[in-house]
RODREN-680041 format. One record per residue (C-alpha): x, y, z. Coordinates in nm, 4 decimals. Example, Ala and Ser with C-alpha at 12.3 -4.5 7.8 and 13.67 -1.06 7.14 Angstrom:
! residues 2
1.2300, -0.4500, 0.7800
1.3670, -0.1060, 0.7140
//
This chain:
! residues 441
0.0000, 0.0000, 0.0000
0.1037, 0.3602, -0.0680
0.1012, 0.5732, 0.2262
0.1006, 0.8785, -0.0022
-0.2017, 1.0709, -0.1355
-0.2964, 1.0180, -0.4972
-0.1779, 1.2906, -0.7011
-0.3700, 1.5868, -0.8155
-0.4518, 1.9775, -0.8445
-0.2417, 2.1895, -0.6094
-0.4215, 2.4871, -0.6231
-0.7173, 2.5018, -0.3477
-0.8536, 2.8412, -0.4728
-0.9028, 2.6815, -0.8031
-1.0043, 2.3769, -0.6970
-1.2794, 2.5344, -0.4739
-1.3644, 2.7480, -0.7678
-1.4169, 2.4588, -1.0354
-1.5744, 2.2037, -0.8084
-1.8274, 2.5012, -0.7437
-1.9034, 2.5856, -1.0463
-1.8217, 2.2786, -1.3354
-1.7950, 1.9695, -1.1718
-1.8025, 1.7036, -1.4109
-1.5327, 1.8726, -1.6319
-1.2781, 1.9586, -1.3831
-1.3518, 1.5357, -1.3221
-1.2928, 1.4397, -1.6343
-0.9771, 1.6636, -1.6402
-0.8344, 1.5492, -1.3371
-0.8714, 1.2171, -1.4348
-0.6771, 1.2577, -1.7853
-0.4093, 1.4458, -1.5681
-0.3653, 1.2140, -1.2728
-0.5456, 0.8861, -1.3102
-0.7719, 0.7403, -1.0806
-0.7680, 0.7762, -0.8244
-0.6975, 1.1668, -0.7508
-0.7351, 1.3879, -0.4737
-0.8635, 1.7453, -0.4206
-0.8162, 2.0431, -0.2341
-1.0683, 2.2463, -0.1446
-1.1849, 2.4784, 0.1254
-1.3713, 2.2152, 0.2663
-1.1536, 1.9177, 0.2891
-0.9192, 1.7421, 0.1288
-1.0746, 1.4661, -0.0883
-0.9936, 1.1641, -0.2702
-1.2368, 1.0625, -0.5913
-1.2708, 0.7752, -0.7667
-1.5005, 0.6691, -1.0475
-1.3825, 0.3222, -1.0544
-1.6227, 0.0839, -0.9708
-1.3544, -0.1546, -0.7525
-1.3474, 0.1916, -0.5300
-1.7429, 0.1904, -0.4954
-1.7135, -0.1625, -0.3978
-1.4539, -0.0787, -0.1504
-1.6445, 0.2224, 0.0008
-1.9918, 0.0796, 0.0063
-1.9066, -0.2334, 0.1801
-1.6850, -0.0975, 0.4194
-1.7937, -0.0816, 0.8139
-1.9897, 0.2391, 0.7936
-1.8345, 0.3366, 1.1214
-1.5303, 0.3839, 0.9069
-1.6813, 0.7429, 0.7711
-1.8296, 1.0737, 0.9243
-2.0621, 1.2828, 0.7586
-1.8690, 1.4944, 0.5345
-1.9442, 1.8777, 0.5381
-2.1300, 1.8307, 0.8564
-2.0132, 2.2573, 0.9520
-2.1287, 2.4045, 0.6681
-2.4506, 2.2051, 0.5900
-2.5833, 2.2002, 0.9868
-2.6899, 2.5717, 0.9710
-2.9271, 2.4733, 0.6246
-3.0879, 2.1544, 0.6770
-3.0611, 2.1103, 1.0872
-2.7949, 1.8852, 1.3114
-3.1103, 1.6190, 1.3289
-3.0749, 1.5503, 0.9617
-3.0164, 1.2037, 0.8548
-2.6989, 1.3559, 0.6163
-2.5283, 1.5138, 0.9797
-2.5600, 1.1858, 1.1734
-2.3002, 0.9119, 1.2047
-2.2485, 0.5464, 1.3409
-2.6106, 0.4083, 1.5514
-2.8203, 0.6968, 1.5484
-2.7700, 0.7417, 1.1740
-2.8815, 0.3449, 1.1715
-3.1865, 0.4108, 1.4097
-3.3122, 0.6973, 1.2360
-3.2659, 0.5683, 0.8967
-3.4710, 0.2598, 1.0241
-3.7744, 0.5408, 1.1138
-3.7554, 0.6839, 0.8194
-3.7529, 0.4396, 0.6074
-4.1227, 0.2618, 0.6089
-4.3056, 0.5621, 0.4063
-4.1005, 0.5892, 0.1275
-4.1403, 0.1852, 0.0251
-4.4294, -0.0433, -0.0113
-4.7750, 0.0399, -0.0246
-4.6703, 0.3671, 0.0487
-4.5813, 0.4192, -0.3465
-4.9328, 0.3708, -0.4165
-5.0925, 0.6676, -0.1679
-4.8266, 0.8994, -0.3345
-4.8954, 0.7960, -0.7052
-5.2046, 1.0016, -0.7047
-5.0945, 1.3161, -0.6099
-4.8461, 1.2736, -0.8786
-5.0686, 1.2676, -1.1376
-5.3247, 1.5093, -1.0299
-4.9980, 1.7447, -0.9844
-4.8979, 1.6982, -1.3450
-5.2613, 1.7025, -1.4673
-5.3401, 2.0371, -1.2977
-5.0525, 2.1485, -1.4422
-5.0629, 2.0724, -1.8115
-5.4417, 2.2235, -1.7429
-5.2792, 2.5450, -1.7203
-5.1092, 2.5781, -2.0270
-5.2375, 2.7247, -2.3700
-5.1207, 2.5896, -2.7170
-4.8412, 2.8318, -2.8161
-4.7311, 2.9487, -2.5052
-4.3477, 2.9045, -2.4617
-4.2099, 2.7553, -2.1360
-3.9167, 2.7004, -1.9370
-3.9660, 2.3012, -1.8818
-3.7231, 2.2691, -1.5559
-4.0029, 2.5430, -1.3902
-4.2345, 2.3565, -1.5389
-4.1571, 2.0187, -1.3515
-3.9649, 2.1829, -1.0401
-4.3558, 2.3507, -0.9744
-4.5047, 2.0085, -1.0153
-4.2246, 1.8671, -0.8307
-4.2768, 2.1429, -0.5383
-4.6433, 2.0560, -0.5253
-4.5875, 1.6948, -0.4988
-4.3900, 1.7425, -0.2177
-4.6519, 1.9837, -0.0350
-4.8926, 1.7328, -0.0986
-4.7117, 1.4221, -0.0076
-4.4684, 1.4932, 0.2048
-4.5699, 1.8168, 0.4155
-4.9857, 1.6811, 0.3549
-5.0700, 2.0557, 0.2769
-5.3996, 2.0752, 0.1028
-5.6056, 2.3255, -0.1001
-5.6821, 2.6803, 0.0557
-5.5070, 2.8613, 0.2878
-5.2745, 2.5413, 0.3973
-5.1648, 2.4884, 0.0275
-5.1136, 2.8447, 0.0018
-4.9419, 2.9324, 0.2544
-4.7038, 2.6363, 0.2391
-4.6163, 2.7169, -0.0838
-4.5555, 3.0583, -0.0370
-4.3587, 2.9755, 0.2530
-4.1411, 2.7158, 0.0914
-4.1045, 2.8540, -0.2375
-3.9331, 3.1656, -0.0597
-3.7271, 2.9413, 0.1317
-3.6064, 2.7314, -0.1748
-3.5664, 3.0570, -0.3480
-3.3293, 3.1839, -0.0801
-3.0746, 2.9152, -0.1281
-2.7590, 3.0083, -0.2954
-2.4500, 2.8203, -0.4003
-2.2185, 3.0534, -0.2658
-2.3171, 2.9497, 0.1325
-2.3436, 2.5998, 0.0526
-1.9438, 2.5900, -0.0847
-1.8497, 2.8550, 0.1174
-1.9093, 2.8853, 0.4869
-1.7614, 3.1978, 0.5742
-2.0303, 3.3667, 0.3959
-2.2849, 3.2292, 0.6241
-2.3253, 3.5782, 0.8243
-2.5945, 3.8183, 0.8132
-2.3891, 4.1322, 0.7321
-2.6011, 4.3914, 0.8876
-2.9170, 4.1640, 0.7327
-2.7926, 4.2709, 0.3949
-2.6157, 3.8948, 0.2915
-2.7639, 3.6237, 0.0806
-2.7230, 3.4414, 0.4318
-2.9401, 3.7073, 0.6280
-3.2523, 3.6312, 0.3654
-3.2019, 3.2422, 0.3484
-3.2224, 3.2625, 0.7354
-3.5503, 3.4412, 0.7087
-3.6988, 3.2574, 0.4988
-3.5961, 2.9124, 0.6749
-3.7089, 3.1247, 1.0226
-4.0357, 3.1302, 0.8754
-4.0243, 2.7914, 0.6985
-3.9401, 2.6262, 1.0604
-4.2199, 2.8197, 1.2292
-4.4831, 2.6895, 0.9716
-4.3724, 2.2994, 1.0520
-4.3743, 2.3384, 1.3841
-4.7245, 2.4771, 1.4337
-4.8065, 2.1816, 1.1323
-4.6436, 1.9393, 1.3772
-4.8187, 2.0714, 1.6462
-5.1697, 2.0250, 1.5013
-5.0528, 1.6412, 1.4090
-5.0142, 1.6010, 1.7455
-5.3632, 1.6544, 1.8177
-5.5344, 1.4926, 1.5404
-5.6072, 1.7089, 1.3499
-5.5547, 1.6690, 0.9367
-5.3732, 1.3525, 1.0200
-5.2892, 1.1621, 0.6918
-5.0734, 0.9457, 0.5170
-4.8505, 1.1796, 0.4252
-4.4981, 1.1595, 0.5126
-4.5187, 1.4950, 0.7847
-4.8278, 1.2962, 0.9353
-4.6202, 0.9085, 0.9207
-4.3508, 1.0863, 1.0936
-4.5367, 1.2152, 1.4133
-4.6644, 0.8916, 1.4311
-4.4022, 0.6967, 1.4225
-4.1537, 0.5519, 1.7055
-3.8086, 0.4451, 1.7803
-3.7783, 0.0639, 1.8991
-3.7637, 0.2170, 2.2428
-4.1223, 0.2990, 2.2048
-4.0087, 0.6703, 2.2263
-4.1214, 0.9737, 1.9062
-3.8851, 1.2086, 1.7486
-3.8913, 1.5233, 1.8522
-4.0325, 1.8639, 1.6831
-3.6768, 1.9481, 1.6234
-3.5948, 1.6229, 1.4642
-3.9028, 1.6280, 1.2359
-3.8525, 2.0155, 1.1394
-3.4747, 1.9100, 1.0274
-3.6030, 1.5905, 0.8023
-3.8787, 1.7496, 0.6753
-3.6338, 2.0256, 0.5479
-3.4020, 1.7261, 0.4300
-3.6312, 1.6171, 0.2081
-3.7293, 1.9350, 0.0581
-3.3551, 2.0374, 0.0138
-3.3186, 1.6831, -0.1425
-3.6719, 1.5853, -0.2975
-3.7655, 1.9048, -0.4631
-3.5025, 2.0553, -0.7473
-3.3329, 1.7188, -0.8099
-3.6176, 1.5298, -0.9472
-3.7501, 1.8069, -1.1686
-3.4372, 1.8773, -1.2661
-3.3942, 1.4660, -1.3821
-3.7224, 1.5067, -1.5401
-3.5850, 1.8323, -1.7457
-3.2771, 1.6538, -1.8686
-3.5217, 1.3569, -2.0078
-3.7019, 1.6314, -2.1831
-3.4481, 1.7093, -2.3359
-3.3414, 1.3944, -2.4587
-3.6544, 1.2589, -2.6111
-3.7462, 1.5867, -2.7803
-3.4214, 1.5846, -2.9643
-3.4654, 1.1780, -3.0481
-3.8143, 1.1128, -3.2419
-3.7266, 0.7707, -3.2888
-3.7145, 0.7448, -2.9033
-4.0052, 0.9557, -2.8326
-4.1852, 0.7798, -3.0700
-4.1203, 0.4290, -2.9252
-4.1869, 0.5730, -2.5674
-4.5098, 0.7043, -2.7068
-4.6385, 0.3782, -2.8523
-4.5821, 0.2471, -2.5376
-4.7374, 0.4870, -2.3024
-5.0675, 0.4708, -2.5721
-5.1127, 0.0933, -2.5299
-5.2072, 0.1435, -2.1774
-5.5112, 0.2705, -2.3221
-5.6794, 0.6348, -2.2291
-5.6613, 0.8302, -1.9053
-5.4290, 0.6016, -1.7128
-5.4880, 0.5382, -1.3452
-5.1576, 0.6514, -1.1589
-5.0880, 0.2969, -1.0791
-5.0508, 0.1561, -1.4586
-4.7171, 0.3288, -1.4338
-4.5639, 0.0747, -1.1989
-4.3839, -0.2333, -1.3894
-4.5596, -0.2653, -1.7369
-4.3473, -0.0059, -1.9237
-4.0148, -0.0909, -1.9560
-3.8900, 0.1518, -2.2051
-4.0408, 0.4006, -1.9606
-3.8117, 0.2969, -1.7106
-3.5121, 0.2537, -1.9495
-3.5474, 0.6533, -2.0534
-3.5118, 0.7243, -1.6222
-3.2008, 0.5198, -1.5670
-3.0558, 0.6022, -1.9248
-3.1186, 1.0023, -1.8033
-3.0109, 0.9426, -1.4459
-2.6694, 0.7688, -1.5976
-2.5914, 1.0764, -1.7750
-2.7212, 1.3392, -1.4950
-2.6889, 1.1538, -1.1957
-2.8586, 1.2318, -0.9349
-2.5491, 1.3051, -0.6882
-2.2304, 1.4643, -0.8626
-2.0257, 1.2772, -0.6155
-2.0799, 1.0489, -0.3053
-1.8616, 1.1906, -0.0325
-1.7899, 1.0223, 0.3116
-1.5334, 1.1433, 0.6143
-1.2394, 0.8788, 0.7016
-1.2705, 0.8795, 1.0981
-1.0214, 0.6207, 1.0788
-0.7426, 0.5000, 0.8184
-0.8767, 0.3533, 0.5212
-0.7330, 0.1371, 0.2627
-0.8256, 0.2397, -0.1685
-0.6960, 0.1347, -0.4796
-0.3762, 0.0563, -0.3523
-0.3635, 0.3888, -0.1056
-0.3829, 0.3769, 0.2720
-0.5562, 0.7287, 0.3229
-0.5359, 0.8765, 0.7119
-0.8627, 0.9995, 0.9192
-0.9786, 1.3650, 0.8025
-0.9524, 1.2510, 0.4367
-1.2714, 1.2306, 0.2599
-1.3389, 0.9958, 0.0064
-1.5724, 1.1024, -0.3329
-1.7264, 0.7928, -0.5475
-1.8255, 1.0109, -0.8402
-2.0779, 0.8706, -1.0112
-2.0390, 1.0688, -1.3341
-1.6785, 0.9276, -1.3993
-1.8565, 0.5594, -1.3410
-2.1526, 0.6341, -1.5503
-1.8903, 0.7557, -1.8516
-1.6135, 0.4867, -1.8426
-1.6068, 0.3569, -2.1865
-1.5254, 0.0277, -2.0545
-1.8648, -0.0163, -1.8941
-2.0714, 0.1930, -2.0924
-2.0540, 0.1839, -2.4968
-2.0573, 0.5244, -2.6189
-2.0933, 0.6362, -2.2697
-2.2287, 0.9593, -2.3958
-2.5120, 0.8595, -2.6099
-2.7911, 0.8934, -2.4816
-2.9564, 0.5069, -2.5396
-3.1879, 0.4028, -2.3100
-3.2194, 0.0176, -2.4766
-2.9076, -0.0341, -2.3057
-3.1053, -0.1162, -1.9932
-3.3858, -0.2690, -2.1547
-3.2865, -0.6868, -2.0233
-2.9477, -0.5294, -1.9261
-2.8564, -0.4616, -1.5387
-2.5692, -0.3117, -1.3825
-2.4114, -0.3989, -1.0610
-2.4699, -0.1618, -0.7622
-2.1078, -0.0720, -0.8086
-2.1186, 0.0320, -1.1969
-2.4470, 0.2728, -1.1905
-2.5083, 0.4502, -0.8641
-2.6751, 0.7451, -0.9166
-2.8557, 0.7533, -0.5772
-2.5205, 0.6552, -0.4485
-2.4799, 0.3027, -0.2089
-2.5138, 0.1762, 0.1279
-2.5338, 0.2254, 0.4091
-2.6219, 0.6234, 0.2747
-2.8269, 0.5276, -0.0361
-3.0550, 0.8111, -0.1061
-3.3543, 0.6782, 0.1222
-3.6311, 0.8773, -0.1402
-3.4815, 0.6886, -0.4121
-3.7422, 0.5428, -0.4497
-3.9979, 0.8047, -0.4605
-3.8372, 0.9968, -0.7034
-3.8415, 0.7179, -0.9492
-4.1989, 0.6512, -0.8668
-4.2456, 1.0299, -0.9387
-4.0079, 1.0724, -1.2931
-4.2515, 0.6972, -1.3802
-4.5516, 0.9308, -1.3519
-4.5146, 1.2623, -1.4222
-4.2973, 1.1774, -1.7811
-4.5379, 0.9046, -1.8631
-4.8499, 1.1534, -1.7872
-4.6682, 1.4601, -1.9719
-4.5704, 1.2997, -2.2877
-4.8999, 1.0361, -2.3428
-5.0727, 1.3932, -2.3534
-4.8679, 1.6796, -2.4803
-4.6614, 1.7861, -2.7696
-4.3912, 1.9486, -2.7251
-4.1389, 2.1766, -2.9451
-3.7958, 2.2506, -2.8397
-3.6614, 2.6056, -2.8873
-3.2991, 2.5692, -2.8959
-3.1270, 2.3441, -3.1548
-2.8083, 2.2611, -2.9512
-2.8701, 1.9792, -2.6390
-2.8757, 2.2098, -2.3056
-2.5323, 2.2511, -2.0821
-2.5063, 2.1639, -1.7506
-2.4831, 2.4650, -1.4822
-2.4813, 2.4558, -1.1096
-2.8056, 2.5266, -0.9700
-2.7418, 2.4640, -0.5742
-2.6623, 2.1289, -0.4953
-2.7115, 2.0496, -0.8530
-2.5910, 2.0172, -1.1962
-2.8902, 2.1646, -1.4018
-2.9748, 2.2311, -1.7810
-2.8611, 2.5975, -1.8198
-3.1120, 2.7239, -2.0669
-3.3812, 2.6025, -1.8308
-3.5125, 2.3255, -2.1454
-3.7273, 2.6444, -2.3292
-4.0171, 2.4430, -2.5553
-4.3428, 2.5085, -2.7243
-4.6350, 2.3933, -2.6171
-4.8338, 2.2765, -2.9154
-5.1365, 2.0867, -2.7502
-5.2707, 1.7980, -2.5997
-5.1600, 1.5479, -2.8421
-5.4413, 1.4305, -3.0892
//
């Protein structure tokens, strides 16, 4: 074993600054440079990445007590110290066992239709002609599955409010806190900071007096907000208020731009592939008219083939990063404590040797194909697999099979859409501008 970090970048300022804002080419750059693996300076760590499947394998089924959170300092003042993402070792295990139950099962089906009716009442307020941005589009429908499902808000002043409310709060977010933490200070209430925490002030208020009426029965449900109260530890003991505030902001932070933004990048795939379209439409029409939300579980595979063909290409997670808390062996490097280690997807998900034409976008390729959990991970692996995984899927199933069995759709730009860091995400930069021509005939 080499005791020595894997070469790489020597420049933290720039490294900071590329990671930032272009991810997945300063990647593919490093790895030309340096090989795999390669390790990175920033202002928040020093990291090691690896794309190679052998280092998933060796970081997924390594004793989770091995790794800490990563980026516990800076994230803590967004999302909350409850959060599943800050906690480490058997609370992380105990709370991911609580939260776990209402995002699998039968629970699919109670979600599936909200779903619809979200992207229903949405394509209901279109006009043929009008142009649209596509990723607001779906991140609106995405946001109002989430109020429905998740926070249980319903129509009047509840729906209102909560969207109001979070919509600010989401709006409030900007890139240069989440990379940065120095700039997390008010400034005399003049700072991107000072807003976000006015916004998330008001957000937190709004759960807790939600949480509070749970509590007492009243609007109880089977959404996720509602599951939650209701729920208990082994113990026999309920989370907290605080605990249910910081999840509940988890999964907004993590439920609401990164599935529309999947969705968007499928757009804008299949609108620049008629041959694909086509075949996706044929098989979206034998299902017959006005689907129930259901039909889009299990009987369309090319349906599913376009999500994990689009989620190969845009992953979900630009990189899957974990703390060393103790010395850890990789690729032939024995890395000390306080060295992260990144598994970045995006490198897996374009190694030639896996992928043919690894940036074609061919969804057949997982039509009677599959992939070990070490070759595509784009909700990353255990023991810190994205635990809405799930859901989201359930959620691209529905909403894409609703949108294009019904619409048509004409793309604006003639060049495929670049990817630009929106948050936590990599998003299409043009925001996927189309035409809407109609309902289709």
């Amino acid at each position: 074993m080499v005791t020595a970090l894997p070469p790489g970048p020597s420049s933290t300022i720039l490294s900071t600054w590329h990671v930032g804002l272009h991810p997945f080419t300063f990647y593919k750059d490093c790895l030309e440079q340096y090989g795999d693996p390669f390790t990175i300076t920033a202002f928040n760590g020093t990291v090691v990445c690896t794309g190679k499947p052998e280092g998933a394998r060796q970081v997924f089924e390594a004793d989770p007590d091995t790794f800490l959170p990563f980026g516990v300092e800076a994230a803590a003042p967004i999302i909350g110290e409850d959060s599943i993402f800050m906690l480490s070792g058997e609370r992380h295990r105990r709370e991911r066992k609580l939260l776990a139950p209402p995002f699998h099962g039968r629970r699919m089906k109670a979600y599936a239709g909200e779903m619809q009716a979200a992207a229903l009442r949405r394509v209901a307020s279109w006009q043929p002609g009008q142009r649209l941005s596509l990723q607001k589009e779906l991140q609106h429908i995405a946001l109002e599955i989430i109020l429905r499902a998740v926070f249980g808000a319903r129509e009047g002043d509840d729906l209102e409010r909560y969207e109001k409310t979070v919509r600010e709060a989401i709006d409030a977010v900007s890139p240069s806190f989440l990379f940065f933490k120095f700039l997390q200070h008010e400034f005399g209430g003049l700072s991107p900071w000072a807003r976000f925490k006015k916004t998330s002030d008001a957000l937190k208020a709004l759960l807790a007096e939600t949480i509070t009426r749970r509590r007492a029965g009243d609007g109880a449900g089977e959404d996720i907000l509602s599951l939650l109260v209701q729920a208990t530890y082994d113990d026999g003991s309920s989370m907290t208020d605080t605990q249910i505030i910081s999840e509940m902001i988890t999964l907004m932070s993590a439920g609401h731009e990164t599935t529309g933004v999947s969705m968007s990048w499928a757009f804008d795939h299949l609108c620049r592939d008629p041959d694909q379209l086509r075949r996706l439409q044929e098989e979206l029409d034998a299902l017959g008219p006005d689907p129930a939300p259901d039909t889009y579980e299990g009987r369309l595979p090319f349906l599913n083939a376009v999500i994990q063909e689009t989620l190969r290409l845009h992953p979900v997670l630009s990189d899957v990063i974990r703390l060393l808390d103790r010395p850890f062996d990789l690729l032939g490097h024995t890395l000390p404590a306080g060295v992260a280690i990144a598994v970045v997807p995006w490198l897996t998900h374009r190694d030639p040797s896996i992928f043919e034409e690894p940036d074609a976008f061919k969804p057949e390729r997982f039509i009677d194909r599959t992939w070990s959990p070490y070759e595509y991970i784009p909700f990353g692996g255990p023991p810190r697999r994205c635990i809405g995984s799930a859901f989201a899927q359930t959620e691209m199933r529905i909403v894409l099979g609703t949108l294009f069995s019904r619409c048509r759709f004409t793309l604006v730009d003639d060049e495929p859409a670049e990817p630009k860091r929106l948050n936590a995400v990599m998003g299409p930069e043009s925001g996927i501008p189309v035409i809407y021509e109609g309902p289709r005939a």
